[in-house]
C-alpha positions in Angstrom: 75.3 47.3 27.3 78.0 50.2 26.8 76.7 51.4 23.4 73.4 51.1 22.4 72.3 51.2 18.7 70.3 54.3 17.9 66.9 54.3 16.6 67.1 56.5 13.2 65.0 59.4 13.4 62.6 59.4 10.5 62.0 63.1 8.8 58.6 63.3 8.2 57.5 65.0 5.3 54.2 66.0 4.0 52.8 66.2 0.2 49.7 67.5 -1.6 46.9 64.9 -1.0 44.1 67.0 -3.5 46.6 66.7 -6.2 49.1 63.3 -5.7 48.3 59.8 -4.5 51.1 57.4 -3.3 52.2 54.8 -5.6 54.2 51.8 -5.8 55.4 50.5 -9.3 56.6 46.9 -10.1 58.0 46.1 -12.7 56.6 43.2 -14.4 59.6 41.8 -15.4 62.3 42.6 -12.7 59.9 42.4 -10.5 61.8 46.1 -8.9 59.8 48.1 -7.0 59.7 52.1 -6.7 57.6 54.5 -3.9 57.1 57.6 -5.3 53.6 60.1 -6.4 51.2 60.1 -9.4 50.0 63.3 -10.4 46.1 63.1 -10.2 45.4 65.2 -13.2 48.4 64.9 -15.4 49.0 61.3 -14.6 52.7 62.1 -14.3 55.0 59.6 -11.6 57.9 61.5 -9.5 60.6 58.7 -8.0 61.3 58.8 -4.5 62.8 55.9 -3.5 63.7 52.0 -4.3 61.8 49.5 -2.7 64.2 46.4 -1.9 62.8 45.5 1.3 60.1 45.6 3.8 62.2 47.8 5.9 62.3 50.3 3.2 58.5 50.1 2.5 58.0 51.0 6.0 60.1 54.1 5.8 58.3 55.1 2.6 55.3 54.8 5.1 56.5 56.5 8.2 58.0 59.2 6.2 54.8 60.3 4.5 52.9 59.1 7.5 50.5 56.7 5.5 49.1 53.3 5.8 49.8 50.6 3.4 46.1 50.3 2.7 46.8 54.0 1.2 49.3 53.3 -1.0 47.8 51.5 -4.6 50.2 49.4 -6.7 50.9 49.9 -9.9 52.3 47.2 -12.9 
């Protein structure tokens, strides 16, 4: 092959564990999904990304270096 597609790098980023948990809320109606953290003690939920695909769940993943065992969902 004379160009090869390049594997995109993931940045991996870390967050508080003592104090966030990773979350995924659907949307009971749309069914739309969103990755993002749940403050532990205020209950607040900070966006990070749309979910529209596997592919995209596993970036969520790899990005914050978690399992999806880790990861609770949310309706």
């Amino acid at each position: 092959m004379l160009f090869k597609k390049r594997k995109k790098q993931v940045e991996k980023r870390s967050f508080d564990r003592a104090l966030l948990e990773p979350v995924i809320r659907v949307s009971i109606c749309t069914g739309e999904k969103t990755a993002g953290f749940k403050n532990k003690e205020t209950g607040k939920f900070q966006e990070i990304m749309l979910v529209n695909s596997e592919e995209a769940l596993g970036e969520f993943l790899d990005t914050y270096d978690l399992r999806a065992d880790q990861v609770q969902k949310e309706y």
